[in-house]
PDB file of N, CA, C and O in Angstrom:
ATOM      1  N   UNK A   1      19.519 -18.987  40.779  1.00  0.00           N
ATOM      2  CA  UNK A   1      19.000 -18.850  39.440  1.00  0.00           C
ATOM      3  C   UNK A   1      18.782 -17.351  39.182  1.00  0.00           C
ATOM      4  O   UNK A   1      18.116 -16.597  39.891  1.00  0.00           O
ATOM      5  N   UNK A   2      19.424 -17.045  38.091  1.00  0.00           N
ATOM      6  CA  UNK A   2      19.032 -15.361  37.890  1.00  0.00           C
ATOM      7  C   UNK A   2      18.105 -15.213  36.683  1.00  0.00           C
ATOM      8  O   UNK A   2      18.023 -15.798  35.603  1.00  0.00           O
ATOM      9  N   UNK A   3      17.601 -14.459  37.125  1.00  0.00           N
ATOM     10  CA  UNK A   3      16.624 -14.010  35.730  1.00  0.00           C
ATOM     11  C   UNK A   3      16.928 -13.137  34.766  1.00  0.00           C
ATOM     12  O   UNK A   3      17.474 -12.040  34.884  1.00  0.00           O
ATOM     13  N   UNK A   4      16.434 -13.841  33.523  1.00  0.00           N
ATOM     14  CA  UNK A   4      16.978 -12.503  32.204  1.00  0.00           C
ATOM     15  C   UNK A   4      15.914 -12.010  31.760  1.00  0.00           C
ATOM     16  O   UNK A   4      14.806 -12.540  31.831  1.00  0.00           O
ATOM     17  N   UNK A   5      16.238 -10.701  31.150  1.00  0.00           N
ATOM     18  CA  UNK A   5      15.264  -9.494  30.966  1.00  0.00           C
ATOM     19  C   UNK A   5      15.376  -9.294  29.909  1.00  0.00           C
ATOM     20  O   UNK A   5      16.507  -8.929  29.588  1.00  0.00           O
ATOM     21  N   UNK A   6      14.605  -9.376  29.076  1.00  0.00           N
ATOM     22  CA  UNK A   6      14.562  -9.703  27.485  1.00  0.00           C
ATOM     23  C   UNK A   6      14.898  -7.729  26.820  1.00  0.00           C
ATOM     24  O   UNK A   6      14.268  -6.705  27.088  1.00  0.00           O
ATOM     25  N   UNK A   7      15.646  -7.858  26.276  1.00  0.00           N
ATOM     26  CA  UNK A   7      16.246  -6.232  25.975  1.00  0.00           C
ATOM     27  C   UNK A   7      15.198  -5.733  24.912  1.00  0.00           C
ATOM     28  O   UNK A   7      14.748  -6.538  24.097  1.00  0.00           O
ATOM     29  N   UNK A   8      14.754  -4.247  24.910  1.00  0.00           N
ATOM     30  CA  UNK A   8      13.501  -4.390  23.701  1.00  0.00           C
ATOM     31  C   UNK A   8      14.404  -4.535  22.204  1.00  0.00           C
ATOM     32  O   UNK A   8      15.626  -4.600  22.343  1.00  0.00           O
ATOM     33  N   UNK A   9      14.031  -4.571  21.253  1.00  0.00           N
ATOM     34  CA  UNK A   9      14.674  -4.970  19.926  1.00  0.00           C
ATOM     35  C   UNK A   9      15.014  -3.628  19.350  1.00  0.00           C
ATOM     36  O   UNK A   9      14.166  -3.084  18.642  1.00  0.00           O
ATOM     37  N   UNK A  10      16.274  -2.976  19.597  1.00  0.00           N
ATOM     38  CA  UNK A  10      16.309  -1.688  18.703  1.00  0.00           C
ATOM     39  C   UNK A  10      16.122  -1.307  17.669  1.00  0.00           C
ATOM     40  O   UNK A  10      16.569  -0.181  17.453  1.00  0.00           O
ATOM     41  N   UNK A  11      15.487  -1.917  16.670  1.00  0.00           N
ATOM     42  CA  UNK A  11      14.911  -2.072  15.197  1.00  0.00           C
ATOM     43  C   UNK A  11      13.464  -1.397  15.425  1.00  0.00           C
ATOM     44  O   UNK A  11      13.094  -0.359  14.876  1.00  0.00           O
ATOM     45  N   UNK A  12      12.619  -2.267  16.443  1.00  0.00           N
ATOM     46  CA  UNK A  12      11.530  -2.580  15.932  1.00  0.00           C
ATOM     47  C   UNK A  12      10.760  -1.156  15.640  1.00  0.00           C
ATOM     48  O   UNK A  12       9.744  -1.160  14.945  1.00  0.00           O
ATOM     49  N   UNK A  13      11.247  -0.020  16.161  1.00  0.00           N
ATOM     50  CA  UNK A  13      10.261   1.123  15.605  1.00  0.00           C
ATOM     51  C   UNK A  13      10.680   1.972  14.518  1.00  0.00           C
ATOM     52  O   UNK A  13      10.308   3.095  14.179  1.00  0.00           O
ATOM     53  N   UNK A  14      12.053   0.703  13.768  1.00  0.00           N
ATOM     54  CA  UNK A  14      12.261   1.518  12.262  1.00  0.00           C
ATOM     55  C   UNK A  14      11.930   1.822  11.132  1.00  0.00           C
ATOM     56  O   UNK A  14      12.567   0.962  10.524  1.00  0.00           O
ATOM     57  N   UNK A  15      11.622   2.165  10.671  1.00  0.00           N
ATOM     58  CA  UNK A  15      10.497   2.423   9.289  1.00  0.00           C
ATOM     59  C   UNK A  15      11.301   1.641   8.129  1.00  0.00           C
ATOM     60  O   UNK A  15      12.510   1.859   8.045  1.00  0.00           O
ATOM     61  N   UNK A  16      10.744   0.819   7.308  1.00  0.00           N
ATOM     62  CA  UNK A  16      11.175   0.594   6.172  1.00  0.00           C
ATOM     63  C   UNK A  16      10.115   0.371   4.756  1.00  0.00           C
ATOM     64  O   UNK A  16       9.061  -0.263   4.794  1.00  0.00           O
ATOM     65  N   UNK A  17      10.567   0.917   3.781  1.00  0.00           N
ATOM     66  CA  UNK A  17       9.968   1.200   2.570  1.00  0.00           C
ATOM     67  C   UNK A  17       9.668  -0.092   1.705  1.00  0.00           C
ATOM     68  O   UNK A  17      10.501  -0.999   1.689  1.00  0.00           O
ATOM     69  N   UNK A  18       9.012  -0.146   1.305  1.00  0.00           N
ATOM     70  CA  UNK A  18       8.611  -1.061   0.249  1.00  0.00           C
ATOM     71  C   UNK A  18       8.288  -0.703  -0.919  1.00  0.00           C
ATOM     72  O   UNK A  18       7.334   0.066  -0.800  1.00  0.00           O
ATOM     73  N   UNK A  19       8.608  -0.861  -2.186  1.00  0.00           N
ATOM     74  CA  UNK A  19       7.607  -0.857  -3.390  1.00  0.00           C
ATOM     75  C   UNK A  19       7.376  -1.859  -4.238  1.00  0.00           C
ATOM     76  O   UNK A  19       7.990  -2.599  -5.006  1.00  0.00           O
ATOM     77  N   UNK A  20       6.317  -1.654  -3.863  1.00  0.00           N
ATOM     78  CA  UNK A  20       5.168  -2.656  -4.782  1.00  0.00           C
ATOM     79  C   UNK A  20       4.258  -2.099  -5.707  1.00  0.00           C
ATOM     80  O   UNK A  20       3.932  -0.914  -5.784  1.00  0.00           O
ATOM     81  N   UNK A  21       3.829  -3.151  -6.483  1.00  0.00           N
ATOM     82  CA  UNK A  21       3.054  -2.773  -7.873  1.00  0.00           C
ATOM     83  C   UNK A  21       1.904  -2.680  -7.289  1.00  0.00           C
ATOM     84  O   UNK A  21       1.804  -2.958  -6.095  1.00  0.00           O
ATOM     85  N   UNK A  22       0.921  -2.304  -7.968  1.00  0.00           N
ATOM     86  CA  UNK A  22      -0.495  -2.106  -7.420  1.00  0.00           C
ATOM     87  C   UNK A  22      -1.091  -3.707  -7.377  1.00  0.00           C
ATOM     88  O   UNK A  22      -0.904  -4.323  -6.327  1.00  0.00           O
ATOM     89  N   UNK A  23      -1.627  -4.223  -8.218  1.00  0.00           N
ATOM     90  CA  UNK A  23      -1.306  -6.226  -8.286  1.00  0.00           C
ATOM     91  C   UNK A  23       0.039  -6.578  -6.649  1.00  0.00           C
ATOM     92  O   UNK A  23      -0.536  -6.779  -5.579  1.00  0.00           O
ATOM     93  N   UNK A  24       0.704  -6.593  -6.636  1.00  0.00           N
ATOM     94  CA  UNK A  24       1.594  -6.579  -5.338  1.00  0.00           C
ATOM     95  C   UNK A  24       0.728  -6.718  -4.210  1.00  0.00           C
ATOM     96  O   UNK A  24       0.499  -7.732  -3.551  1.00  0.00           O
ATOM     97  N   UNK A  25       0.167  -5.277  -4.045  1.00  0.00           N
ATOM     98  CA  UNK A  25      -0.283  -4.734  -2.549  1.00  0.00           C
ATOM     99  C   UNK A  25      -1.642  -5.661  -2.893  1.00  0.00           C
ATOM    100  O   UNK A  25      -1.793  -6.567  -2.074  1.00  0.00           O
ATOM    101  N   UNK A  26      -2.525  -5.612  -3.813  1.00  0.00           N
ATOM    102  CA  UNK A  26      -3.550  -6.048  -3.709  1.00  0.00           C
ATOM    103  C   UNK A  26      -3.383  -7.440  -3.333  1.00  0.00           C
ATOM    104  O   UNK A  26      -4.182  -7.921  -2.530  1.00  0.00           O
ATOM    105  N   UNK A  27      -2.597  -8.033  -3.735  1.00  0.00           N
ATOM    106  CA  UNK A  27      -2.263  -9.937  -3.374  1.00  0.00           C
ATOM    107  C   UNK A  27      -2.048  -9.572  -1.733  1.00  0.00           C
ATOM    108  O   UNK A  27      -2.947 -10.023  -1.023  1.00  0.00           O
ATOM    109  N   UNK A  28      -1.106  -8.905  -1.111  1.00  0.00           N
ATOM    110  CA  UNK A  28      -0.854  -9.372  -0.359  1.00  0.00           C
ATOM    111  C   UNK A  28      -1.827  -8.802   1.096  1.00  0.00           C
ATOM    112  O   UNK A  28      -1.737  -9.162   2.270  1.00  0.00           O
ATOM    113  N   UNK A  29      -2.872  -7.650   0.362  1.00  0.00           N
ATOM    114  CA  UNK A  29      -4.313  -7.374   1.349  1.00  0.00           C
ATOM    115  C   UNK A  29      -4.904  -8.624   1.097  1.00  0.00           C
ATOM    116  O   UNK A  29      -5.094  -9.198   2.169  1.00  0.00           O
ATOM    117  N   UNK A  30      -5.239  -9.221   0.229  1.00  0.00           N
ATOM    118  CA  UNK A  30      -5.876 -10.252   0.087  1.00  0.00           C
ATOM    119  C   UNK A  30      -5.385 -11.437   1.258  1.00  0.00           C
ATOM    120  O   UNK A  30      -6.173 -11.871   2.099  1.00  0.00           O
ATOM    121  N   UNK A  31      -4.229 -11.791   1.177  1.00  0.00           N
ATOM    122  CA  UNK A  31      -3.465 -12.913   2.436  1.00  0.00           C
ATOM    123  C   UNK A  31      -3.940 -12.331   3.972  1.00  0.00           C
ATOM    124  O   UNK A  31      -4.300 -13.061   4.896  1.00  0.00           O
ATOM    125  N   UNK A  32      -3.854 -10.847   4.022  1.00  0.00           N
ATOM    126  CA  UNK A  32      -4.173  -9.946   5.139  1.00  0.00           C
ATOM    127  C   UNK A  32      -5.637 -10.421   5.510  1.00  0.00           C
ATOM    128  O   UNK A  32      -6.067 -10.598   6.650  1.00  0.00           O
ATOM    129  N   UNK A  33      -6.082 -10.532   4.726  1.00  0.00           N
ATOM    130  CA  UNK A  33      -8.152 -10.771   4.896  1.00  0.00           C
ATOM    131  C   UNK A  33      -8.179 -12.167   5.261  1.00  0.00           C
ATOM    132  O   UNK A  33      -9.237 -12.611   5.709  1.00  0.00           O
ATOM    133  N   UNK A  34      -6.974 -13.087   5.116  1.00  0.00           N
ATOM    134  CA  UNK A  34      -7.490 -14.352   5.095  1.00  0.00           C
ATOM    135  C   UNK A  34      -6.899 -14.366   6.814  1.00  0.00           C
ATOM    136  O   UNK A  34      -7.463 -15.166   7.561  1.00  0.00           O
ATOM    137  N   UNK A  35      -5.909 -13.586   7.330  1.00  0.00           N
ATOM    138  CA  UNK A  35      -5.381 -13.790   8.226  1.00  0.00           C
ATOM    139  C   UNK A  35      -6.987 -13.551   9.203  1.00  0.00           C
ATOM    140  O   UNK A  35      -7.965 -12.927   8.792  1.00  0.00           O
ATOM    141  N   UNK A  36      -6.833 -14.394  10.835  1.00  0.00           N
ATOM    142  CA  UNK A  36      -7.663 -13.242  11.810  1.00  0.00           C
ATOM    143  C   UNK A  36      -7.785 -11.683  11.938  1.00  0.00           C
ATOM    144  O   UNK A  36      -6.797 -10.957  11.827  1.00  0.00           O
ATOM    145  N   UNK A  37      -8.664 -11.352  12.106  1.00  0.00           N
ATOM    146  CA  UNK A  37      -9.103  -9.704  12.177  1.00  0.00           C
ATOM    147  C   UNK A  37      -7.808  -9.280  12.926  1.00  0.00           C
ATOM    148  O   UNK A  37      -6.975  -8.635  12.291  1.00  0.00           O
ATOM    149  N   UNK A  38      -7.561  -9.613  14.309  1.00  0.00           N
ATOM    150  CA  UNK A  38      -7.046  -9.529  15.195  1.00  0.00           C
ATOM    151  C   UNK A  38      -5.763  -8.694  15.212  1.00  0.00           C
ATOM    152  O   UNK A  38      -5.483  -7.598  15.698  1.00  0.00           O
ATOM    153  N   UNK A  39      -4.858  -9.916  14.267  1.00  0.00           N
ATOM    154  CA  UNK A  39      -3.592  -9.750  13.350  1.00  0.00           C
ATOM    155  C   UNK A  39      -3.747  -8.827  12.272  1.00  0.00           C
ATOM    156  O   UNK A  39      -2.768  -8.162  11.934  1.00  0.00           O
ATOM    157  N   UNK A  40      -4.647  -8.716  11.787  1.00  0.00           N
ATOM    158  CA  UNK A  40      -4.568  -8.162  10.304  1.00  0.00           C
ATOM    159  C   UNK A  40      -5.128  -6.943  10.466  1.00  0.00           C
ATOM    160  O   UNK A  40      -4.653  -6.224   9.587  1.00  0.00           O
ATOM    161  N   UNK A  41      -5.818  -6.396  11.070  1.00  0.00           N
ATOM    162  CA  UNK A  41      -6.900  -5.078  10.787  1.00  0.00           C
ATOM    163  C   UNK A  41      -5.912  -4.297  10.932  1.00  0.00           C
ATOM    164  O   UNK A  41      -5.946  -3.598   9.920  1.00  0.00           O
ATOM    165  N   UNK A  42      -4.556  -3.789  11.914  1.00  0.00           N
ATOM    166  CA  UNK A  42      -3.379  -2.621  11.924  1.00  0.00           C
ATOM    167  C   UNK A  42      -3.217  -2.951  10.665  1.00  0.00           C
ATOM    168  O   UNK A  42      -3.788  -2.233   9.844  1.00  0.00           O
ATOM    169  N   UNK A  43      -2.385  -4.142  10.151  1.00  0.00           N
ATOM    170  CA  UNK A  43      -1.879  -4.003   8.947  1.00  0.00           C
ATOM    171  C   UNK A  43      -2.602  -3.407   7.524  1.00  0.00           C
ATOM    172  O   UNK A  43      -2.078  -2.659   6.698  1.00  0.00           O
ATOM    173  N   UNK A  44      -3.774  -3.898   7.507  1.00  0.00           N
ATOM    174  CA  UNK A  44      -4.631  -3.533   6.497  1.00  0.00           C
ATOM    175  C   UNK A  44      -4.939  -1.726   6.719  1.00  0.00           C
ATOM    176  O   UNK A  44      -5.492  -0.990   5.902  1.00  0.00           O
ATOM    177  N   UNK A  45      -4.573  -1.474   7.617  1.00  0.00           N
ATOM    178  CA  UNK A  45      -5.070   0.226   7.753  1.00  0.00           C
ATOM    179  C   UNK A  45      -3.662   0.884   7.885  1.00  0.00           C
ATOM    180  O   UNK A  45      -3.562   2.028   8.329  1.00  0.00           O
ATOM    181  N   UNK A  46      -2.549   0.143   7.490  1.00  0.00           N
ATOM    182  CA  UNK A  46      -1.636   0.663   7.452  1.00  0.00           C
ATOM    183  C   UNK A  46      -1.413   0.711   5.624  1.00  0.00           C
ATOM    184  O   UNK A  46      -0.970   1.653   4.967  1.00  0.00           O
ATOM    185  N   UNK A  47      -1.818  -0.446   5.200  1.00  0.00           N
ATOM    186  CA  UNK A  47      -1.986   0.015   3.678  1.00  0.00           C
ATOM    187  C   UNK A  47      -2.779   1.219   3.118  1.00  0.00           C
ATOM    188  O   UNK A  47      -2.641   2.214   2.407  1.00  0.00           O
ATOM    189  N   UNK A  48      -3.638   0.584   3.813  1.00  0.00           N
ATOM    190  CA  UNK A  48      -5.202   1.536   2.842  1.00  0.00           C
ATOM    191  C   UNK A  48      -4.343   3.252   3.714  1.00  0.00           C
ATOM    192  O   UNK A  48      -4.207   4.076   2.810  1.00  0.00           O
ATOM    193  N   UNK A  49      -3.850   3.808   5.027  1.00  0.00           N
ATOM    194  CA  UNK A  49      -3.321   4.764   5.274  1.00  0.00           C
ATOM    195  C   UNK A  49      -2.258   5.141   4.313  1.00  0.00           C
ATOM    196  O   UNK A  49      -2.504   6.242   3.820  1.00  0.00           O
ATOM    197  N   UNK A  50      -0.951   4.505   3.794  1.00  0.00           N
ATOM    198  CA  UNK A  50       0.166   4.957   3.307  1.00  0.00           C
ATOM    199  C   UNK A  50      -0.091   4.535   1.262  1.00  0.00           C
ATOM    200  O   UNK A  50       0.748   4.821   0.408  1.00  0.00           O
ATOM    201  N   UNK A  51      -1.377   3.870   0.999  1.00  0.00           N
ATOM    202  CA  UNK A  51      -1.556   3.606  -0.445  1.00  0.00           C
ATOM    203  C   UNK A  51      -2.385   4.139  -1.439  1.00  0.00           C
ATOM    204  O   UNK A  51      -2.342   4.196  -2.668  1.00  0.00           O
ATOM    205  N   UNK A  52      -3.451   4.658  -0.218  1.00  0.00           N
ATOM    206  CA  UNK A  52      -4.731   5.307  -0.765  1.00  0.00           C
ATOM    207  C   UNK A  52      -4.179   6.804  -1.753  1.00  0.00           C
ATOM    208  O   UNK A  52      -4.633   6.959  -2.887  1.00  0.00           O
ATOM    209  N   UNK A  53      -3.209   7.781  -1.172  1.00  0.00           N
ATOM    210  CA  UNK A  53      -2.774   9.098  -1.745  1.00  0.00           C
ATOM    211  C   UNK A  53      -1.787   8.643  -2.666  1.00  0.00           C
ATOM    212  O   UNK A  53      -1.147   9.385  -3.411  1.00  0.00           O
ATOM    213  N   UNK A  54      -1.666   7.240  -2.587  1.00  0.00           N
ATOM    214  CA  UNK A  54      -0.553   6.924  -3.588  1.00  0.00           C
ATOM    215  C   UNK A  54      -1.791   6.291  -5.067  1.00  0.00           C
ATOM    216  O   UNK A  54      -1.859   6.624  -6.250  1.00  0.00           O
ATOM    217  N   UNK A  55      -2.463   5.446  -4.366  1.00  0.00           N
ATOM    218  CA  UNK A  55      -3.159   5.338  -5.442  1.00  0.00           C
ATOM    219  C   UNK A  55      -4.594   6.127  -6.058  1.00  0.00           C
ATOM    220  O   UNK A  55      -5.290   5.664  -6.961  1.00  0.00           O
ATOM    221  N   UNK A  56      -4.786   7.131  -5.500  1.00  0.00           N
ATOM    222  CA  UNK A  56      -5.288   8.083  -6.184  1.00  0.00           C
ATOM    223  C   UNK A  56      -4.617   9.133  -7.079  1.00  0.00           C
ATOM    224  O   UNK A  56      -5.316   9.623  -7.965  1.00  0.00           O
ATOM    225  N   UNK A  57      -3.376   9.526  -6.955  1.00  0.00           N
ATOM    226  CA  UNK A  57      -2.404   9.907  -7.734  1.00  0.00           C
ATOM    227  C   UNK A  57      -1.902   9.335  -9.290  1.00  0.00           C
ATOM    228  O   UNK A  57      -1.319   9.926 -10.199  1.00  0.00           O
ATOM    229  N   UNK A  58      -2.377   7.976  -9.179  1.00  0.00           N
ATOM    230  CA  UNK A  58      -2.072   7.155 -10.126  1.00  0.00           C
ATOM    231  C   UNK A  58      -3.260   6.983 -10.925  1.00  0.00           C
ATOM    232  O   UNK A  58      -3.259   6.873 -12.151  1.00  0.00           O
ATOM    233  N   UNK A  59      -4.422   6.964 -10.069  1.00  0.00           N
ATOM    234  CA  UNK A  59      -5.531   7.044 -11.242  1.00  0.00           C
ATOM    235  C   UNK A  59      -5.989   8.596 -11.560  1.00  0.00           C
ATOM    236  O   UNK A  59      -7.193   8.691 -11.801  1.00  0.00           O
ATOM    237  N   UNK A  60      -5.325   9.694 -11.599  1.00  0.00           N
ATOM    238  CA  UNK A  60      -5.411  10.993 -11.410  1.00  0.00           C
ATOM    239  C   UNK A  60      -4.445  11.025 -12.708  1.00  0.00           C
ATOM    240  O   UNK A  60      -5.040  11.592 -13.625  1.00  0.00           O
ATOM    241  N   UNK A  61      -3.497  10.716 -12.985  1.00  0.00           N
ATOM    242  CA  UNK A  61      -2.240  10.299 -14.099  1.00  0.00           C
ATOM    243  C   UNK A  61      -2.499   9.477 -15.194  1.00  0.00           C
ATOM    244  O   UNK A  61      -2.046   9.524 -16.338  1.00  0.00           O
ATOM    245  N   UNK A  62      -3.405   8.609 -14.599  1.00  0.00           N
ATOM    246  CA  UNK A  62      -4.140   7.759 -15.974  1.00  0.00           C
ATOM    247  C   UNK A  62      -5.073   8.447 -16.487  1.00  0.00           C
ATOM    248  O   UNK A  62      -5.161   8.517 -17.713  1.00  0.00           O
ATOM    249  N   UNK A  63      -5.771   8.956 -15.840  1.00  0.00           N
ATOM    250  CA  UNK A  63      -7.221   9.832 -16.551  1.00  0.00           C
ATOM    251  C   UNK A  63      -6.208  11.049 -17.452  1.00  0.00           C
ATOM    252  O   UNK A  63      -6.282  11.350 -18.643  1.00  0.00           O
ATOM    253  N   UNK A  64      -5.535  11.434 -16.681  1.00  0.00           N
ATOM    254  CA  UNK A  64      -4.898  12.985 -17.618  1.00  0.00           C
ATOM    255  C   UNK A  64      -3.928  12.553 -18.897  1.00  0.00           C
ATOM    256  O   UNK A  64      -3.607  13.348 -19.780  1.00  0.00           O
ATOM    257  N   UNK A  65      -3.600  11.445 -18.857  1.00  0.00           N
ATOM    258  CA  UNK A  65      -2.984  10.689 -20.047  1.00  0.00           C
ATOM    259  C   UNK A  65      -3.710  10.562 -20.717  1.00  0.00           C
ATOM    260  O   UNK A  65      -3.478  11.103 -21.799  1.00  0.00           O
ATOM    261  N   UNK A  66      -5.315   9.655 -20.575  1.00  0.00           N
ATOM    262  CA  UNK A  66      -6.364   9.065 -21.022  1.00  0.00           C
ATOM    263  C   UNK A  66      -6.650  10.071 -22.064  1.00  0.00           C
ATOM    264  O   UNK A  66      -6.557   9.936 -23.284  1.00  0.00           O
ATOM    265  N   UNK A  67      -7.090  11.315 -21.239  1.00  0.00           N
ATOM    266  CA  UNK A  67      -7.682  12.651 -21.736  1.00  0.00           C
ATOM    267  C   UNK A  67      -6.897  13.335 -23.081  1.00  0.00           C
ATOM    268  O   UNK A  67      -7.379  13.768 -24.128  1.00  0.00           O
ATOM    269  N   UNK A  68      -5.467  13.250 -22.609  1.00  0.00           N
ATOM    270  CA  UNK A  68      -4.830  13.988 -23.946  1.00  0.00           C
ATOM    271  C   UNK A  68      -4.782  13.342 -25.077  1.00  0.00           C
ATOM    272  O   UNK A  68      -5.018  13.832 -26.181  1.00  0.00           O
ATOM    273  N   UNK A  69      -4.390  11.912 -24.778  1.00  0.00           N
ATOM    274  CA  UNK A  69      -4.761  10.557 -26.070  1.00  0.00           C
ATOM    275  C   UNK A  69      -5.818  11.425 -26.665  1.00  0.00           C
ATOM    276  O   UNK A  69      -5.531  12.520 -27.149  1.00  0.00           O
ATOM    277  N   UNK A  70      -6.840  11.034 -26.642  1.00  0.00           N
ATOM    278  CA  UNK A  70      -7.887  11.373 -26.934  1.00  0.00           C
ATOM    279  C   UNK A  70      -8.293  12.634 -27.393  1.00  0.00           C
ATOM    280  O   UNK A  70      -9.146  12.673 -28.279  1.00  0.00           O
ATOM    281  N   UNK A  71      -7.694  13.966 -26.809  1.00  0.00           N
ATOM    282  CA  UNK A  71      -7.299  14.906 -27.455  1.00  0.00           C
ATOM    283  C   UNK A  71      -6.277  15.159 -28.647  1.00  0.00           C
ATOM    284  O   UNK A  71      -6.533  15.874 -29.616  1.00  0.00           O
ATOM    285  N   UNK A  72      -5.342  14.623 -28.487  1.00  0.00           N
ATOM    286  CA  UNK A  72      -4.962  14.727 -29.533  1.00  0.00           C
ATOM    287  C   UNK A  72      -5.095  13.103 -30.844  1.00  0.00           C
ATOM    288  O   UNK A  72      -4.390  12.736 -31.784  1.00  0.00           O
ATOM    289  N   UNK A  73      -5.851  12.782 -30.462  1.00  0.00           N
ATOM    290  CA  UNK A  73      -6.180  11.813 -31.035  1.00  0.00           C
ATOM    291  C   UNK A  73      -6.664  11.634 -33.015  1.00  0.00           C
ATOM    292  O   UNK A  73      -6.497  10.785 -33.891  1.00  0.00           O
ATOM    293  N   UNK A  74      -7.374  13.140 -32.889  1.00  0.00           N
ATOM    294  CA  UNK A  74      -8.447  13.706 -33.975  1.00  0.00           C
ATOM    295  C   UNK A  74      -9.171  13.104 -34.019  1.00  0.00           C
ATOM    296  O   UNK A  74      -9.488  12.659 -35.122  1.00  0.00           O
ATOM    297  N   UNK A  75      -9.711  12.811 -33.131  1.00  0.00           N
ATOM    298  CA  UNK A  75     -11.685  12.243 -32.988  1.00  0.00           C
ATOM    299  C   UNK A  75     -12.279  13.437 -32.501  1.00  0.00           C
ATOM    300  O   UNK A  75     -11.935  13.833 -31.388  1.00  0.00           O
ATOM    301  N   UNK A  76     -13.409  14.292 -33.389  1.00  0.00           N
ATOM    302  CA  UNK A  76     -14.058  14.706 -32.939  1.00  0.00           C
ATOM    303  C   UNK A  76     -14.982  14.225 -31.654  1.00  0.00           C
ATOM    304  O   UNK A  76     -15.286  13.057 -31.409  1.00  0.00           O
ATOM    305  N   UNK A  77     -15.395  15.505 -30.816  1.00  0.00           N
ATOM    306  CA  UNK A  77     -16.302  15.448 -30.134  1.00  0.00           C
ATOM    307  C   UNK A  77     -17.782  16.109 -30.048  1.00  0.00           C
ATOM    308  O   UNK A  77     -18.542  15.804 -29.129  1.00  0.00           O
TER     309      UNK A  77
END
């Protein structure tokens, strides 16, 4: 009987991209929370790591939109 030696998976340390809507990521942290800690806590700190500079950027873009509306709006202040 010979034994087999399971080969490691040449994929598994490849990076791949996703984009998702902000609604997106939030649904699917939500499934993440329902999972065990165990399973889920890398994943969840792999969001909040690669989403957080993404989504502060975005509410950084809404406020400066917000702001000029409103500037040029002609509503006094």
């Amino acid at each position: 009987m010979t034994e087999q030696t399971q080969q490691p998976d040449p994929l598994a340390n490849e990076i791949l991209t996703f984009n998702l809507t902000v609604e997106q990521t939030n649904h699917a942290l939500q499934i993440f929370g329902n999972a065990p800690y165990v399973a889920s806590a890398p994943l969840i700190a792999l969001f909040k790591e690669q989403g957080e500079p993404q989504f502060k950027a975005l509410l950084e873009k809404v406020n400066n939109e917000s702001q000029t509306t409103t500037k040029t709006s002609g509503n006094p202040s």
